[in-house]
C-alpha positions as CSV (number, residue, x, y, z in Angstrom):
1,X,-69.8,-2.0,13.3
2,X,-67.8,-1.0,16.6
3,X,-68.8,-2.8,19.5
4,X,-70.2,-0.8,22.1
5,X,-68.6,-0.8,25.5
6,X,-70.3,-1.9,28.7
7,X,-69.8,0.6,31.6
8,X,-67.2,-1.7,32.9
9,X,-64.8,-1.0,30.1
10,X,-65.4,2.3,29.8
11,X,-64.2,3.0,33.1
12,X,-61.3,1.2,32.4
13,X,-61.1,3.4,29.4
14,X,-61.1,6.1,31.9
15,X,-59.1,5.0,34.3
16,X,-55.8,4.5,31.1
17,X,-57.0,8.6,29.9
18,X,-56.6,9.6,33.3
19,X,-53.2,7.7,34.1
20,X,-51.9,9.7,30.8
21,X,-53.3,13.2,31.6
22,X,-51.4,12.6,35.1
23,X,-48.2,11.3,32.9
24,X,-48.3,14.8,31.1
25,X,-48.6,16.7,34.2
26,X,-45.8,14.7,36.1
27,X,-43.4,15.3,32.5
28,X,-44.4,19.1,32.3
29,X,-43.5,19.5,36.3
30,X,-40.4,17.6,35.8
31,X,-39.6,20.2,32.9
32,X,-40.1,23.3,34.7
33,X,-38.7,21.9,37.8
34,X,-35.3,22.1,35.0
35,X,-36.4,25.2,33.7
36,X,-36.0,26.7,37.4
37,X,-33.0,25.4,37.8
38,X,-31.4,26.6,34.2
39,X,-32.6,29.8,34.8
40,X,-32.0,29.8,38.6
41,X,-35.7,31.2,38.9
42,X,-36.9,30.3,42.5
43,X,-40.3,31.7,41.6
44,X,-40.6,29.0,38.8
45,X,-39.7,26.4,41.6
46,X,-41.7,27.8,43.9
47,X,-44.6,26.9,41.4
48,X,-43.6,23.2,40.7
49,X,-43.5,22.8,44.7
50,X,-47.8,24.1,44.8
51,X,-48.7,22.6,42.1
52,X,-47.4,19.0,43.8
53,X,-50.2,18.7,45.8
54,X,-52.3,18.5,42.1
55,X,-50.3,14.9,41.6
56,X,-50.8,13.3,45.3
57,X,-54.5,14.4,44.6
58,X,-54.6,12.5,40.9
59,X,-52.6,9.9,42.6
60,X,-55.1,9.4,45.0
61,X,-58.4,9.6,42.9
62,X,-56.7,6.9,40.5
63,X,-56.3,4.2,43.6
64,X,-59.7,5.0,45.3
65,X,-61.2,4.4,41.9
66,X,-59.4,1.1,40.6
67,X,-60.2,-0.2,44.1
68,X,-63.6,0.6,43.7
69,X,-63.7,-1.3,40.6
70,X,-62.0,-4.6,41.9
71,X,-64.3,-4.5,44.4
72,X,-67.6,-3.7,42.9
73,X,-67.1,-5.4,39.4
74,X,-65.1,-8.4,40.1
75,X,-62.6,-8.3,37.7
76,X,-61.4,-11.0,35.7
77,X,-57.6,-11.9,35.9
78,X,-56.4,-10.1,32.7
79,X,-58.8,-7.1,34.1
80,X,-57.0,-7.6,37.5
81,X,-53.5,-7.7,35.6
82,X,-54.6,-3.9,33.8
83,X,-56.1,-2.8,36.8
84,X,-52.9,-3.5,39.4
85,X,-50.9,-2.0,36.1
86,X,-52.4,1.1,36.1
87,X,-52.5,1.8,40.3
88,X,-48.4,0.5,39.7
89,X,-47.8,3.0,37.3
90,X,-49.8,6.3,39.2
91,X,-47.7,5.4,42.3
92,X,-44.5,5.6,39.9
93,X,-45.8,8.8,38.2
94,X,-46.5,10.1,42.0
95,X,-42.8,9.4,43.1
96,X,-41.8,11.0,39.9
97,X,-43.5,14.3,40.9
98,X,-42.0,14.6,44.1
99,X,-38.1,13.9,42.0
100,X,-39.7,16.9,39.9
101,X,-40.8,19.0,43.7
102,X,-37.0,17.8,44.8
103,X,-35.2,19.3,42.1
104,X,-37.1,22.7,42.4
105,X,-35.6,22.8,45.9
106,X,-32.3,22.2,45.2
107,X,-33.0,25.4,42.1
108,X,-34.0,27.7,44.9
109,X,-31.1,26.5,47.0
110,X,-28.7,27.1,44.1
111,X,-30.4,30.3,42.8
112,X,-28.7,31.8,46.1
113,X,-25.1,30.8,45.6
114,X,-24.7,32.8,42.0
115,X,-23.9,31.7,38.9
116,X,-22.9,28.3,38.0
117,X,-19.1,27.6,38.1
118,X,-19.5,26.1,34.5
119,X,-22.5,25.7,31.7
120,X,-24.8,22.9,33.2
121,X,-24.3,20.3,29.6
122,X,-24.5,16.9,30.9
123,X,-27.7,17.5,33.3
124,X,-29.8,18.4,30.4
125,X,-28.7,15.6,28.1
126,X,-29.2,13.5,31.4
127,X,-33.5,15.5,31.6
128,X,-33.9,14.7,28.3
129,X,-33.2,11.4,28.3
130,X,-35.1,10.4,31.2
131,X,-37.6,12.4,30.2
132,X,-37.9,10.4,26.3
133,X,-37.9,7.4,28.6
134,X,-40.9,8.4,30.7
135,X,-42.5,9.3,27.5
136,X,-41.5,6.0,26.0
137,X,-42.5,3.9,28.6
138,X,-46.4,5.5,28.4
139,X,-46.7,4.8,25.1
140,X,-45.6,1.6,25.4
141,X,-48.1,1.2,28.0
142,X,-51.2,2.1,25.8
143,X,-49.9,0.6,22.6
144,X,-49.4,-2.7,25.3
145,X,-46.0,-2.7,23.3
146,X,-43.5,-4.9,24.9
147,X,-40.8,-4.1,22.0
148,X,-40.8,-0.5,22.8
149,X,-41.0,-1.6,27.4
150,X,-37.6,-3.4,26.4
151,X,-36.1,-0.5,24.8
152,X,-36.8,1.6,27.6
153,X,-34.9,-0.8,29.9
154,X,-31.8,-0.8,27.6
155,X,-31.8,2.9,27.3
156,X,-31.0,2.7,31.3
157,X,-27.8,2.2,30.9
158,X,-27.0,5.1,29.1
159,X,-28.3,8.0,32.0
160,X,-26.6,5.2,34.4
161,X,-23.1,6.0,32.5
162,X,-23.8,10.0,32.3
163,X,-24.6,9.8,36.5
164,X,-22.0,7.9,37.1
165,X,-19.2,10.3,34.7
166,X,-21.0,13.5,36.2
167,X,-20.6,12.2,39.5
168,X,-17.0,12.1,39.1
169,X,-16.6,15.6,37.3
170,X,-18.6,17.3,40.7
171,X,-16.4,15.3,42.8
172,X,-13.2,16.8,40.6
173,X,-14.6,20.1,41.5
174,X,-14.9,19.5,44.9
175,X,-11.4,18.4,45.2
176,X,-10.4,22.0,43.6
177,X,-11.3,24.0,46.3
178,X,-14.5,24.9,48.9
179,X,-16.1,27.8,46.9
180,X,-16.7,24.4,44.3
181,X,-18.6,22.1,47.1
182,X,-22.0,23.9,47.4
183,X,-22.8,23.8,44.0
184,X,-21.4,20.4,43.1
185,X,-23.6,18.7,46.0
186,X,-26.6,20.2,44.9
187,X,-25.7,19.4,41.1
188,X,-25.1,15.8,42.6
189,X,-28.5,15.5,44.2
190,X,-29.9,16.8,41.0
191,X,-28.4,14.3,38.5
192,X,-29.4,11.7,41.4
193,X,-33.0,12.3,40.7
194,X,-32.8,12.4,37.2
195,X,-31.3,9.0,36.8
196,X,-34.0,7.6,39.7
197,X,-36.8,9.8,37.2
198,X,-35.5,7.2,34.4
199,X,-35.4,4.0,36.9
200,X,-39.2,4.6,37.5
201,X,-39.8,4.6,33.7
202,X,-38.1,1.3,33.9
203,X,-40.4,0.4,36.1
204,X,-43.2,1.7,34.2
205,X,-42.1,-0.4,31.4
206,X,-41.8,-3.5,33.4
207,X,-45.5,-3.3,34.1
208,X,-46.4,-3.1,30.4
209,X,-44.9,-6.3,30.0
210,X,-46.7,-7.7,33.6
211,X,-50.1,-6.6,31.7
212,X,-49.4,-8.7,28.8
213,X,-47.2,-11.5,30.5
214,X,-48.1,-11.8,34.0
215,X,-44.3,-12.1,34.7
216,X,-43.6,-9.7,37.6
217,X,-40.3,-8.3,37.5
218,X,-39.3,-9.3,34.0
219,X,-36.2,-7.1,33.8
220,X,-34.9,-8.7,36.9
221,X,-33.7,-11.8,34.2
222,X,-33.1,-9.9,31.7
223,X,-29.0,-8.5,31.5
224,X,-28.4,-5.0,29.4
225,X,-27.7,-5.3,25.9
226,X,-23.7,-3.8,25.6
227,X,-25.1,-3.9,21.7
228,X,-27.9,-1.9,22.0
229,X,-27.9,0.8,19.7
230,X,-29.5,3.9,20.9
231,X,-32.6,4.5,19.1
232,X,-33.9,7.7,17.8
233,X,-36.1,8.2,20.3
234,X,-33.4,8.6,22.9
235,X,-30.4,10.6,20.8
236,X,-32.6,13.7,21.7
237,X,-30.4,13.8,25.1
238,X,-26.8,12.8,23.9
């Protein structure tokens, strides 16, 4: 027979539910925020920038209630080590939603300058990618998985090389001539948020292994893996 759960742990219960509903709403805001700026729709933005104030709210809720629960319940350490995890990871899911609130800007910024100088390709491998890391890194968190946290960290590497070739290729353009620089700057701040989206799943991922651990910044040790073979999970993007 199950055991039943004390109130206790089904607000913790709660508390992981919650962290994931706000993990789907941060990943759909981050995808129409891209959606917007595919389509140049600034009425799509437009929407990702309202509907921000639905993640600072969630954001919010999340601390005042695992506060409330350190200080009512008195925790035990591993309950403190899940309970500073999950309040980590809504602050990283918070600052995710504002990359998300950043890029719709920049689409209504673009969405007056006219079409795009060439097919946007290497931003949307570099959205997808980030995005399968976000993804990644929350499963990893409620599976407590530390395998798949680690694969999330190696998969940095790979949005870090598609910034940093992209970023080159906009500054090419920029060099061609001044009807180039608006939309290469903007394209620039763009793929900028998308590889800080992916550093904040890194970050999500380094708490999973905090929870299990207790070691507090674990990647900080830990080189990249010039071996590691992109899994499945991530080919989505490339």
């Amino acid at each position: 027979m199950a055991r039943i759960l004390n109130a206790y742990e089904q607000a913790l219960l709660e508390l992981e539910r919650q962290l994931l509903k706000m993990g789907d709403f941060v990943g759909n805001q981050v995808d129409l925020a891209l959606r917007a700026l595919k389509s140049q729709d600034p009425s799509l933005a437009q929407e990702v920038i309202k509907r921000d104030d639905v993640v600072d709210n969630w954001d919010y809720d999340l601390e005042t209630a695992i506060l409330d629960l350190i200080s009512l319940q008195q925790p035990s350490r591993e309950d403190l080590k899940t309970l500073a995890t999950l309040l980590r990871v809504s602050k990283e899911l918070e600052r995710i939603g504002d990359y998300a609130v950043n890029i719709a800007e920049v689409a209504i910024n673009l969405s007056r300058l006219g079409p795009y100088f060439k097919p946007p390709v290497d931003i949307p491998k570099m959205a997808q990618m980030a995005q399968a890391m976000l993804k990644k890194s929350l499963e990893a968190l409620v599976n407590r998985d530390q395998e798949a946290a680690q694969e999330v960290f190696y998969a940095d590497e790979a949005v870090d090389n598609l910034y940093k070739n992209l970023h080159q290729e906009l500054i090419q353009y920029m060099k061609r001539g001044p009807e180039y620089v608006d939309q290469a700057y903007y394209l620039m701040l763009v793929a900028r948020y998308l590889e800080r989206i992916a550093d904040r799943a890194v970050n999500i991922a380094e708490m999973v292994i905090f929870r299990e651990t207790g070691e507090r910044r674990a990647f900080k040790s830990r080189p990249k893996d010039p071996s590691f073979d992109l899994p499945e999970w991530l080919k989505g993007g490339l």
